[in-house]
PDB file with SEQRES, HELIX, SHEET and CRYST1 records, atoms N, CA, C and O in Angstrom:
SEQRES   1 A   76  UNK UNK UNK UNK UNK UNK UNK UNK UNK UNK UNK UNK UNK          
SEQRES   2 A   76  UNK UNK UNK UNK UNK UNK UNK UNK UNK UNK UNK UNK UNK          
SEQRES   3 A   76  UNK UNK UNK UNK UNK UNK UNK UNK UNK UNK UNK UNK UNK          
SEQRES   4 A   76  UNK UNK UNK UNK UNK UNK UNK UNK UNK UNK UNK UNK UNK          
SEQRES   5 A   76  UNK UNK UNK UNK UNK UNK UNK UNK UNK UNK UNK UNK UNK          
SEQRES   6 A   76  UNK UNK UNK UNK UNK UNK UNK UNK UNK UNK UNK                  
HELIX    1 AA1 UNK A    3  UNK A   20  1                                  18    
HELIX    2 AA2 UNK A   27  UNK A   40  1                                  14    
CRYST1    1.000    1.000    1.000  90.00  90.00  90.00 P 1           1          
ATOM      1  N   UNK A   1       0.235  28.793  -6.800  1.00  0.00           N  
ATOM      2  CA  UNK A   1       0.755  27.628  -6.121  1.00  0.00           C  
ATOM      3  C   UNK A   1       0.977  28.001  -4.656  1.00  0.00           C  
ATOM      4  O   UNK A   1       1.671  29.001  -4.475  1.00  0.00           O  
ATOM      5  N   UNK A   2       0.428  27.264  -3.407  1.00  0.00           N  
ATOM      6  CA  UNK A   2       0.487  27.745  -2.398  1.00  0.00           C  
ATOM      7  C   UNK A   2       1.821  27.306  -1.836  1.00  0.00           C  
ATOM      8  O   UNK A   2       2.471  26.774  -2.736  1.00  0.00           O  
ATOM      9  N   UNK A   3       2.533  27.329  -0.579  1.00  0.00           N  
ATOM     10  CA  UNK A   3       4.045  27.085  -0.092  1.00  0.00           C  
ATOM     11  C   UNK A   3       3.723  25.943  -0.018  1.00  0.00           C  
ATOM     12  O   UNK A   3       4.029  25.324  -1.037  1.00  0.00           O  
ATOM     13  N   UNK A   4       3.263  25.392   0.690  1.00  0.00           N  
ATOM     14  CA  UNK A   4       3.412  23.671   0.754  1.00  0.00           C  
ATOM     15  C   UNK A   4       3.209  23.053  -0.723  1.00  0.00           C  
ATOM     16  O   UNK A   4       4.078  22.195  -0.877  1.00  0.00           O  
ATOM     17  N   UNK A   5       2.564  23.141  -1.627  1.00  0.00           N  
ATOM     18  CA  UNK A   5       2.999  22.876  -2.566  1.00  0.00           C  
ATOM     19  C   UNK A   5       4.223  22.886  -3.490  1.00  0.00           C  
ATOM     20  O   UNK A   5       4.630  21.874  -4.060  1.00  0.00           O  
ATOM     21  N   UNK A   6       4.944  24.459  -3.631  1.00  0.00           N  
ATOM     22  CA  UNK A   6       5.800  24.851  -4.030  1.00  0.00           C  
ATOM     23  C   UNK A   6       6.813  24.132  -3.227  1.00  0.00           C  
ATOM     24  O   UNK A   6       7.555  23.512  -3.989  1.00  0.00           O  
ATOM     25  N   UNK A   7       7.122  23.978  -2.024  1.00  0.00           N  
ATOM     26  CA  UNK A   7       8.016  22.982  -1.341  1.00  0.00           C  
ATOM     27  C   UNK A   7       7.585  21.596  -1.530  1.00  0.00           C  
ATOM     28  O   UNK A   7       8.454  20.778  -1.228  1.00  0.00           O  
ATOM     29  N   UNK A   8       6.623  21.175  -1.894  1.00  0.00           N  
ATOM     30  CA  UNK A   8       6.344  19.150  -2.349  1.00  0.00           C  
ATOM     31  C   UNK A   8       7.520  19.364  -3.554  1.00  0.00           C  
ATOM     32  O   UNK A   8       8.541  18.709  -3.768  1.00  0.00           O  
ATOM     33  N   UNK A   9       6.994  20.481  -4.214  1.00  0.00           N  
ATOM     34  CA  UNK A   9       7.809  20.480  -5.669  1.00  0.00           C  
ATOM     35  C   UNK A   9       9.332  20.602  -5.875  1.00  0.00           C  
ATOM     36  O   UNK A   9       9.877  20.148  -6.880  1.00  0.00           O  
ATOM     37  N   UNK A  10       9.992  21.223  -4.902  1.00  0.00           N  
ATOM     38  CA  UNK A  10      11.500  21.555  -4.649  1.00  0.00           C  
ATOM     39  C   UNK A  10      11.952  20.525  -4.195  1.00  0.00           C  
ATOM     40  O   UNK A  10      13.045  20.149  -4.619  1.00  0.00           O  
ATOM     41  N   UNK A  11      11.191  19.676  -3.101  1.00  0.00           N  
ATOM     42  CA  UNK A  11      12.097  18.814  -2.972  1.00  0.00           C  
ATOM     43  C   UNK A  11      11.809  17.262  -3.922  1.00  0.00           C  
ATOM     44  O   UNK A  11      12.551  16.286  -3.811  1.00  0.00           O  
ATOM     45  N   UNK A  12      10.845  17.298  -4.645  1.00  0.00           N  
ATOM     46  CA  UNK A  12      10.424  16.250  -5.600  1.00  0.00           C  
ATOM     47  C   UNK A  12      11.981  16.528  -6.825  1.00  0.00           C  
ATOM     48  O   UNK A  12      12.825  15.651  -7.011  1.00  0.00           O  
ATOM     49  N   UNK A  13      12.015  17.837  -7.458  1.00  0.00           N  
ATOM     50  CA  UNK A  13      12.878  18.114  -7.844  1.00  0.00           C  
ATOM     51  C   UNK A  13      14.694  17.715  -7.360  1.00  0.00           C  
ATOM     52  O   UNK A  13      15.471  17.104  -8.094  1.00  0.00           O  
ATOM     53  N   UNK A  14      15.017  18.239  -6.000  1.00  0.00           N  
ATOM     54  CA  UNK A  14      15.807  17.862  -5.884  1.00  0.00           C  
ATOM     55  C   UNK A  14      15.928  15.832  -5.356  1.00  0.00           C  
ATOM     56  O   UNK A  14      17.004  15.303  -5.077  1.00  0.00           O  
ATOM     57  N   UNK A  15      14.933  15.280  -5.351  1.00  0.00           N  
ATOM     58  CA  UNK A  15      14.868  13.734  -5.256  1.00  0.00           C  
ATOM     59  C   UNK A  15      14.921  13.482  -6.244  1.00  0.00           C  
ATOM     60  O   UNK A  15      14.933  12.252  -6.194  1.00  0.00           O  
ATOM     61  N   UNK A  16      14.988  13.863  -7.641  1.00  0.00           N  
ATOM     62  CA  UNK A  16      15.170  13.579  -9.058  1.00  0.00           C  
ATOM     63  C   UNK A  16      16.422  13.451  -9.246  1.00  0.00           C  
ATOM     64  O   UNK A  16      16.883  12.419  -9.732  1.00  0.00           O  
ATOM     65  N   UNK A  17      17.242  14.577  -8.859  1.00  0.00           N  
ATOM     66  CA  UNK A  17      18.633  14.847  -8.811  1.00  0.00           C  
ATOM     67  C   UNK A  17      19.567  13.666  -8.170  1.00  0.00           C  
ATOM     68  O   UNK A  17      20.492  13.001  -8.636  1.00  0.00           O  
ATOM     69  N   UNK A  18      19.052  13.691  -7.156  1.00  0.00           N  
ATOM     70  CA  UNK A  18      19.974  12.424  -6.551  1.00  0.00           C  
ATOM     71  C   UNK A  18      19.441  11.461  -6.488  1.00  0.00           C  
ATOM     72  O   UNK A  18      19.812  10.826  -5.501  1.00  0.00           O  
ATOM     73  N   UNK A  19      18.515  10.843  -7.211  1.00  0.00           N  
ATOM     74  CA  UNK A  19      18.451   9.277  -7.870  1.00  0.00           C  
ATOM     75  C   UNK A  19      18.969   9.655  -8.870  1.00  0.00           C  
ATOM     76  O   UNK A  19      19.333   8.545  -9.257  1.00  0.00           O  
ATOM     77  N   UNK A  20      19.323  10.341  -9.649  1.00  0.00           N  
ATOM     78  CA  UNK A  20      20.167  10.006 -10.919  1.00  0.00           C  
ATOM     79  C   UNK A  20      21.771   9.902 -10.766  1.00  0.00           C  
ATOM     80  O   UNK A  20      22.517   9.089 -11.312  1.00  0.00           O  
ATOM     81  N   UNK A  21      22.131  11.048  -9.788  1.00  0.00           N  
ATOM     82  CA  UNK A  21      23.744  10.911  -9.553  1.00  0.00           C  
ATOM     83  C   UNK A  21      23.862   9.904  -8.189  1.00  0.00           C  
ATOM     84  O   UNK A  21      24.827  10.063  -7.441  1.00  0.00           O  
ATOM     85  N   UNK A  22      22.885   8.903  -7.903  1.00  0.00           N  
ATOM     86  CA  UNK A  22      23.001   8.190  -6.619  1.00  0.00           C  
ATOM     87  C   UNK A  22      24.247   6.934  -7.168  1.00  0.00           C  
ATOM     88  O   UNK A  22      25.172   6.549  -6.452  1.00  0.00           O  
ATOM     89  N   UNK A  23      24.052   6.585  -8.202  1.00  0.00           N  
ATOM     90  CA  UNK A  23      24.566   5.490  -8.771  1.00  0.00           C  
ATOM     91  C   UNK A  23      23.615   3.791  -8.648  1.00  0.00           C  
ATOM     92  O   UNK A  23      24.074   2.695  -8.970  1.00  0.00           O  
ATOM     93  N   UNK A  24      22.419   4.040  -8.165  1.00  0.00           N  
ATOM     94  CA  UNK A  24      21.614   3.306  -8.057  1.00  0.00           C  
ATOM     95  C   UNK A  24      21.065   2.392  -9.305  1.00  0.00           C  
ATOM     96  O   UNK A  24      20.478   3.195 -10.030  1.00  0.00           O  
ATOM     97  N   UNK A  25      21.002   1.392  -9.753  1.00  0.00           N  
ATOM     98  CA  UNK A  25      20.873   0.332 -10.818  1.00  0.00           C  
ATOM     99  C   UNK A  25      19.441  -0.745 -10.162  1.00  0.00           C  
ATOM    100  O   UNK A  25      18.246  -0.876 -10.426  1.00  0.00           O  
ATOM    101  N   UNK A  26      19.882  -1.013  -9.731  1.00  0.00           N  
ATOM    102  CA  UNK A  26      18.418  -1.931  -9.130  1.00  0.00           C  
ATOM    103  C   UNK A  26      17.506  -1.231  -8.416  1.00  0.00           C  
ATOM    104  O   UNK A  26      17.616  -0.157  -7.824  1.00  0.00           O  
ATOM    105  N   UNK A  27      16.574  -1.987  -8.549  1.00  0.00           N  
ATOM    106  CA  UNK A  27      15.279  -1.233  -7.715  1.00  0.00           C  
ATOM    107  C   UNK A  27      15.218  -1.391  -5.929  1.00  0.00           C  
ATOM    108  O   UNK A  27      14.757  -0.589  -5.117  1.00  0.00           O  
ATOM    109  N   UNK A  28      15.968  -2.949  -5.653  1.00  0.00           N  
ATOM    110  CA  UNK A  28      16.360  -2.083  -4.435  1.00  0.00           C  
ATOM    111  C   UNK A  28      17.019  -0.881  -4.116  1.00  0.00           C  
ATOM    112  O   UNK A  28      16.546   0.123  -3.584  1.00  0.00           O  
ATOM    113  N   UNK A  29      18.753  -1.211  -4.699  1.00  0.00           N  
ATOM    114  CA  UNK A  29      18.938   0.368  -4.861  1.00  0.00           C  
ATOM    115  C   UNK A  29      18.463   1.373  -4.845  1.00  0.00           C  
ATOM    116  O   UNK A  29      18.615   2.136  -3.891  1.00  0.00           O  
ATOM    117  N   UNK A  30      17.647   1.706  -6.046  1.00  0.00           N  
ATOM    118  CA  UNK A  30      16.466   3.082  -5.957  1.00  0.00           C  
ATOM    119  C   UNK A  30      15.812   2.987  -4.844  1.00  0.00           C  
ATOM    120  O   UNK A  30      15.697   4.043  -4.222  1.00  0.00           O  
ATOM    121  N   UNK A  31      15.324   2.015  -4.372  1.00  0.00           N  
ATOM    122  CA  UNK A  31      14.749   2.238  -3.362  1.00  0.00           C  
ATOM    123  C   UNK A  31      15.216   2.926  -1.942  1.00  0.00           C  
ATOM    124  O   UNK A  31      14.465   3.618  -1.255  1.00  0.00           O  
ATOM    125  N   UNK A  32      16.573   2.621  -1.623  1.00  0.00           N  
ATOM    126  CA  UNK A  32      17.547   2.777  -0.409  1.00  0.00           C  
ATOM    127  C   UNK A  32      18.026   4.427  -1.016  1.00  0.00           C  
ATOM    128  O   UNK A  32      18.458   5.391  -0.385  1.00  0.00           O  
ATOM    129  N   UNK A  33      17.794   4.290  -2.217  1.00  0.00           N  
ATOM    130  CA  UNK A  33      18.484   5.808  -2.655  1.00  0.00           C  
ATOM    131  C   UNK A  33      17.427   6.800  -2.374  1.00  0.00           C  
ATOM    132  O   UNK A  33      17.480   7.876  -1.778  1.00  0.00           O  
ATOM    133  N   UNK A  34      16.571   6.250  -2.881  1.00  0.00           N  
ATOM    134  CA  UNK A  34      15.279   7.198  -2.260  1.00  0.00           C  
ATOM    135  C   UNK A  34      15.305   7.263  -0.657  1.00  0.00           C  
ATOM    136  O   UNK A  34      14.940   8.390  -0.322  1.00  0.00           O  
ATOM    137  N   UNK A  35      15.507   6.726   0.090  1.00  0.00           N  
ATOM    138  CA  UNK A  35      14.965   6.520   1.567  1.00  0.00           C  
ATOM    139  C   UNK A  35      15.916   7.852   1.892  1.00  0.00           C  
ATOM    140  O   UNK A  35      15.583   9.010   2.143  1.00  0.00           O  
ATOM    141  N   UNK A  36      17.424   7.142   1.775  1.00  0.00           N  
ATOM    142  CA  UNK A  36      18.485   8.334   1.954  1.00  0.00           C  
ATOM    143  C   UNK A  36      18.162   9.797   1.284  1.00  0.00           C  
ATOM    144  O   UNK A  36      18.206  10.736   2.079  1.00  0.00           O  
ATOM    145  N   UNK A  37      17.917  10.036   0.237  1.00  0.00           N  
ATOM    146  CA  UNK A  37      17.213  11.432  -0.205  1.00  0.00           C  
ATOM    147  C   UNK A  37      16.574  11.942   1.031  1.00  0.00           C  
ATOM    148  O   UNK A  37      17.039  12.804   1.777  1.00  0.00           O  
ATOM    149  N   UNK A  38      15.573  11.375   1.143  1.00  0.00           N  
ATOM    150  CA  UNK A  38      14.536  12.106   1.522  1.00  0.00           C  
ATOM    151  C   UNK A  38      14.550  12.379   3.219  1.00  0.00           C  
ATOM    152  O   UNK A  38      13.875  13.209   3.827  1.00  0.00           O  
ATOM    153  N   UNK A  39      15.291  11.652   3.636  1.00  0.00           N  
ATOM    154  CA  UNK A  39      16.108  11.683   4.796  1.00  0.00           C  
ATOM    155  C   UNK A  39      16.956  12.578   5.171  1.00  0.00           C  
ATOM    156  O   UNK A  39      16.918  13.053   6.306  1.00  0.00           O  
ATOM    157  N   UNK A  40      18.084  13.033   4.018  1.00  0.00           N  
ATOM    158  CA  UNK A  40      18.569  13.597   3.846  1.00  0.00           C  
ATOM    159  C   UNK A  40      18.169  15.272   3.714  1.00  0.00           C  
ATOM    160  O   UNK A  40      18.560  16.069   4.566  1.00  0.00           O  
ATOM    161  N   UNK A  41      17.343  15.691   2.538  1.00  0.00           N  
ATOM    162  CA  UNK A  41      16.390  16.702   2.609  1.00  0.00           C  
ATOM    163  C   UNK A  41      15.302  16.871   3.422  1.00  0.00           C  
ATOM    164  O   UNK A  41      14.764  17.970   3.288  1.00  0.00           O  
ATOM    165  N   UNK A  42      14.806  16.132   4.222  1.00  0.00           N  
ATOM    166  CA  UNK A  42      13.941  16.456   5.305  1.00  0.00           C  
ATOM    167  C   UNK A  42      14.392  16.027   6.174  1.00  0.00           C  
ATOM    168  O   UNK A  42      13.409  15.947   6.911  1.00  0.00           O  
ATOM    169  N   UNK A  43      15.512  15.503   6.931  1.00  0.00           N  
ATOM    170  CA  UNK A  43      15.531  15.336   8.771  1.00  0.00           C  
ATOM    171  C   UNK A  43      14.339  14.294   8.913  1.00  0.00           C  
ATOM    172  O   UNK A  43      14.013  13.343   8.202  1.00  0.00           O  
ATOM    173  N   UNK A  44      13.785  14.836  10.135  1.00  0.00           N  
ATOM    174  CA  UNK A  44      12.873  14.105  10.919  1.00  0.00           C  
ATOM    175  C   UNK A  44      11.173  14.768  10.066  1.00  0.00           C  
ATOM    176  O   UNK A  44      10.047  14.439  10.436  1.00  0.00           O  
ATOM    177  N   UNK A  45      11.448  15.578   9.087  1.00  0.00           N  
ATOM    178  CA  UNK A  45      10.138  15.832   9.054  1.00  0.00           C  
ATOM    179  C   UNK A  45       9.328  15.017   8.008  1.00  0.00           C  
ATOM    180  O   UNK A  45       9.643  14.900   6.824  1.00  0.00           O  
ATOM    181  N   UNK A  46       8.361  14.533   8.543  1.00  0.00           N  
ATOM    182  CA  UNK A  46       7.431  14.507   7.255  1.00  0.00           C  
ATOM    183  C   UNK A  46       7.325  14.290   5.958  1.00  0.00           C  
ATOM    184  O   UNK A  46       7.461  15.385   5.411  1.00  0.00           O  
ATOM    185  N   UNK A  47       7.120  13.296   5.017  1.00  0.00           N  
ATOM    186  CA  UNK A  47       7.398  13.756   3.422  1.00  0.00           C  
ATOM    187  C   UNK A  47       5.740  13.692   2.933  1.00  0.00           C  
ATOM    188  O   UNK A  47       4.745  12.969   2.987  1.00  0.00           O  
ATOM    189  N   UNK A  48       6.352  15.337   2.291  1.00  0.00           N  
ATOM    190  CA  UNK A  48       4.603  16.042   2.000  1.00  0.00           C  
ATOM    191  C   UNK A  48       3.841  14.719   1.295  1.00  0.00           C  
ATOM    192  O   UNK A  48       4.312  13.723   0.746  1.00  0.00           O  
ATOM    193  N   UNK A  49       2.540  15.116   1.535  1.00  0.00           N  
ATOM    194  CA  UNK A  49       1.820  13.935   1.068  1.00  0.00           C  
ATOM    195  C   UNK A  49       1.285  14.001  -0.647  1.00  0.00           C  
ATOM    196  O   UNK A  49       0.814  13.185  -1.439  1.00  0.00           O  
ATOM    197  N   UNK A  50       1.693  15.602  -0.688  1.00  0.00           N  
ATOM    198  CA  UNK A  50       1.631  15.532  -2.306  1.00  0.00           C  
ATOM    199  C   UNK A  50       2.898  14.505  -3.014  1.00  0.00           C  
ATOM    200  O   UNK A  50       2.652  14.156  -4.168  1.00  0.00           O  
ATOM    201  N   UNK A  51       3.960  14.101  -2.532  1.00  0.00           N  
ATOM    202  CA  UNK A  51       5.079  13.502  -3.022  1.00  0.00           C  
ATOM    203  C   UNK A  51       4.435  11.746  -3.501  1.00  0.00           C  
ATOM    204  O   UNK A  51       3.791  10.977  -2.788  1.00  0.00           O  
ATOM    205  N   UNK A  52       4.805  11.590  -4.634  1.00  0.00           N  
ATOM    206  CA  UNK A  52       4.387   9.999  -4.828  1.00  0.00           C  
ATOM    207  C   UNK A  52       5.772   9.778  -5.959  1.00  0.00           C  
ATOM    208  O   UNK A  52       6.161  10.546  -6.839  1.00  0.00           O  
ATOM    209  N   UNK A  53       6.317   8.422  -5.542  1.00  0.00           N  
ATOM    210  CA  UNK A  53       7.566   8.018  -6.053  1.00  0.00           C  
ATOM    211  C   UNK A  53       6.952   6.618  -7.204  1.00  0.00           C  
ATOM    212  O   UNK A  53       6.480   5.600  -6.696  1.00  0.00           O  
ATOM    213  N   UNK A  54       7.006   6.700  -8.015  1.00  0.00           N  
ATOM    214  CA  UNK A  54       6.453   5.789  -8.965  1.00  0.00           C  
ATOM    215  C   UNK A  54       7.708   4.647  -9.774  1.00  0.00           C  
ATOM    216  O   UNK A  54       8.274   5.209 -10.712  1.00  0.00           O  
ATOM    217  N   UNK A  55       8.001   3.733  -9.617  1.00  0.00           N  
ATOM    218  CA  UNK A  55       9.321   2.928 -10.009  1.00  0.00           C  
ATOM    219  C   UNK A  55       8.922   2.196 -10.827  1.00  0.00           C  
ATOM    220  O   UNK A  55       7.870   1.557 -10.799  1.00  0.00           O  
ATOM    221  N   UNK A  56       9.724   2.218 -11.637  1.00  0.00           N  
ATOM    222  CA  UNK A  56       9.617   1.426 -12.894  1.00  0.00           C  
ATOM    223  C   UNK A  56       9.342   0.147 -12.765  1.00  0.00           C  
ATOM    224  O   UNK A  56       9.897  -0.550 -11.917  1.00  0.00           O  
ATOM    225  N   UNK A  57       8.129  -0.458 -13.897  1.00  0.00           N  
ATOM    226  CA  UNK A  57       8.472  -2.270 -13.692  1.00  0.00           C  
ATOM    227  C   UNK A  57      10.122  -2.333 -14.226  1.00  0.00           C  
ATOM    228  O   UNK A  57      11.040  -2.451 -13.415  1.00  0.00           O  
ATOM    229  N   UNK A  58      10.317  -2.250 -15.497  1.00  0.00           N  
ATOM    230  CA  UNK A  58      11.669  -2.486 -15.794  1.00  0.00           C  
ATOM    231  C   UNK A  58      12.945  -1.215 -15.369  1.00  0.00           C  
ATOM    232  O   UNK A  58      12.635  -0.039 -15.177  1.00  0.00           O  
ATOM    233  N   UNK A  59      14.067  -1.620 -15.299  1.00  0.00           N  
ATOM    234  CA  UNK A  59      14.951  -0.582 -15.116  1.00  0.00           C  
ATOM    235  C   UNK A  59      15.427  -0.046 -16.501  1.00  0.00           C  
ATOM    236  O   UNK A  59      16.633   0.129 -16.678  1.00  0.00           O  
ATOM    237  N   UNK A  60      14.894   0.113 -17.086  1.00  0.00           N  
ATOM    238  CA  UNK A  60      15.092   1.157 -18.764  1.00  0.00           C  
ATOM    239  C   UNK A  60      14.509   2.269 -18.529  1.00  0.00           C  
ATOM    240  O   UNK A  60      14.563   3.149 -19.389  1.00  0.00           O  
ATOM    241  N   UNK A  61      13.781   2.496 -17.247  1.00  0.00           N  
ATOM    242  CA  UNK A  61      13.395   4.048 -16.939  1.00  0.00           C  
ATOM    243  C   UNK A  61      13.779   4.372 -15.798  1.00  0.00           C  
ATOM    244  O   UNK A  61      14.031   3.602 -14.871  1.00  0.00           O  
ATOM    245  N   UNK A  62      13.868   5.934 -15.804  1.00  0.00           N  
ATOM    246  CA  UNK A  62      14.261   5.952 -13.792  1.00  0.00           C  
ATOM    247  C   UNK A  62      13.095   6.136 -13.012  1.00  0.00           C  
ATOM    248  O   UNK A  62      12.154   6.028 -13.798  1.00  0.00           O  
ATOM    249  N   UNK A  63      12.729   6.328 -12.029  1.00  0.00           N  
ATOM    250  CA  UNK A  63      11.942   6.461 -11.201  1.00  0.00           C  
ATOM    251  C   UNK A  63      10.977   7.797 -12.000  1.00  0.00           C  
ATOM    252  O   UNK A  63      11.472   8.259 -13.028  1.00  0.00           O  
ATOM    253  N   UNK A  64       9.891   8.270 -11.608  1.00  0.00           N  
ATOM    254  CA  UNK A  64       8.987   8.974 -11.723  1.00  0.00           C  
ATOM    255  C   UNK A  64       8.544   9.308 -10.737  1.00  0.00           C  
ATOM    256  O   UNK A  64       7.691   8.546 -10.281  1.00  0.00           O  
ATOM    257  N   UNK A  65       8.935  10.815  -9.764  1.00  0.00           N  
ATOM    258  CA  UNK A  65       8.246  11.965  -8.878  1.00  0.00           C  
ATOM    259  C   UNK A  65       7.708  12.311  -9.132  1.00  0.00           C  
ATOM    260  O   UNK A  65       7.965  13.038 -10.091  1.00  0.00           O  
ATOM    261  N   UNK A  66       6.080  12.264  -8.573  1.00  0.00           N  
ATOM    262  CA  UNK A  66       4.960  12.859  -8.842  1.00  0.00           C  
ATOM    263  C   UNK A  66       4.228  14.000  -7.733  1.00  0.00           C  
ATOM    264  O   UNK A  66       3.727  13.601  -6.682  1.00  0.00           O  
ATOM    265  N   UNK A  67       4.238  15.021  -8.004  1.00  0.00           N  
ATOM    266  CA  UNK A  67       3.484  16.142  -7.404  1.00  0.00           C  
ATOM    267  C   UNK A  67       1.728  16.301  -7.690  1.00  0.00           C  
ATOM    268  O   UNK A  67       1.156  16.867  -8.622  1.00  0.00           O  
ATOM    269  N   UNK A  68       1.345  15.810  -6.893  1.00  0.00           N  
ATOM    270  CA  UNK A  68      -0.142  16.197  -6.696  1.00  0.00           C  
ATOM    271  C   UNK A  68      -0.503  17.287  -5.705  1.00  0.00           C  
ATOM    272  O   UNK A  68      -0.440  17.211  -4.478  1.00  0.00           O  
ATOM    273  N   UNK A  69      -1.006  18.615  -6.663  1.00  0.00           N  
ATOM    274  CA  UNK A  69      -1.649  19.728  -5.780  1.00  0.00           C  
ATOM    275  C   UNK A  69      -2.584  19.295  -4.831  1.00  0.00           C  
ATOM    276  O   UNK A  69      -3.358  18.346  -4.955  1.00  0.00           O  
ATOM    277  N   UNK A  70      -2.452  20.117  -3.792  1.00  0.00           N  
ATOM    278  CA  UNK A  70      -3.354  19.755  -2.632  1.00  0.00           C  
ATOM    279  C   UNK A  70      -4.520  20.836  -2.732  1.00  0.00           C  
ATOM    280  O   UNK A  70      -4.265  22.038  -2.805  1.00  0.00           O  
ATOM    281  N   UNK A  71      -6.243  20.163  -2.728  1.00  0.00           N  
ATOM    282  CA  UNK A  71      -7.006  21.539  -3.097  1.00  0.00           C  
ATOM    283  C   UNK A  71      -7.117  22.328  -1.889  1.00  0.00           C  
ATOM    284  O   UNK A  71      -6.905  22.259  -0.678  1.00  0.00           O  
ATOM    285  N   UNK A  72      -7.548  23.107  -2.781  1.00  0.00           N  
ATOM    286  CA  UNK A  72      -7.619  24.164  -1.715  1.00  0.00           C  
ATOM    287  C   UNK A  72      -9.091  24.287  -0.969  1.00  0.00           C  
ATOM    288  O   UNK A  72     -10.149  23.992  -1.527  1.00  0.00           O  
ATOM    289  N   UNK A  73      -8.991  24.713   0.219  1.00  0.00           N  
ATOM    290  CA  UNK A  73     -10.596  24.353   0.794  1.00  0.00           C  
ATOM    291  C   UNK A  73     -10.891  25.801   0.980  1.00  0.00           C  
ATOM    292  O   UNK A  73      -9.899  26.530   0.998  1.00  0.00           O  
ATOM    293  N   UNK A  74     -12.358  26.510   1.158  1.00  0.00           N  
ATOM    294  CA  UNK A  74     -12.856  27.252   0.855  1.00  0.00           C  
ATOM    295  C   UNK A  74     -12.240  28.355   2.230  1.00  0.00           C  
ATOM    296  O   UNK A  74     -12.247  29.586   2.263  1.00  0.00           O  
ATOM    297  N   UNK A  75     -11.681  27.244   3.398  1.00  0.00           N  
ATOM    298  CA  UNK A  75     -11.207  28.488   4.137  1.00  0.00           C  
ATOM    299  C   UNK A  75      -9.904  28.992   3.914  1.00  0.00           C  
ATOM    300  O   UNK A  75      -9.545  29.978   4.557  1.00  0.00           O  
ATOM    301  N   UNK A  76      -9.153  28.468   3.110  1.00  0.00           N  
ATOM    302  CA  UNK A  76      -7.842  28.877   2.766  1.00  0.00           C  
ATOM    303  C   UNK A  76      -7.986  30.265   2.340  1.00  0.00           C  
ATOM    304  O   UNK A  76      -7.000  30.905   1.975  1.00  0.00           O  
TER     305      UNK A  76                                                      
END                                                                             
């Protein structure tokens, strides 16, 4: 797993964490809870492009963080 990956994944992980203890119920909510996360764990930078936030049609599930490896190109 290369670093930028391994960091999509730490902070996908910790964005799991705090949509669950956010207290968030609606999908706006999740949504504003997410914004603040990721705001929060990154500042001004960037959110890796492996990161994909997947929201439930219904709220009987929580959100779904998805990590997609980035390939690797032959000059890596």
């Amino acid at each position: 797993m290369s670093d930028p990956d391994a960091f999509a994944c730490e902070i996908a992980a910790l964005l799991i964490a705090d949509l669950k203890t956010s207290g968030a119920r609606t999908r706006p909510e999740l949504e504003e809870a997410c914004r603040i996360s990721l705001r929060s764990l990154l500042g001004d930078a960037e959110v890796p492009q492996q990161i994909a936030v997947l929201m439930p049609i219904g709220l009987d599930r929580w959100p779904k963080v998805v990590v997609q490896p980035r390939k690797v190109s032959e000059d890596e």
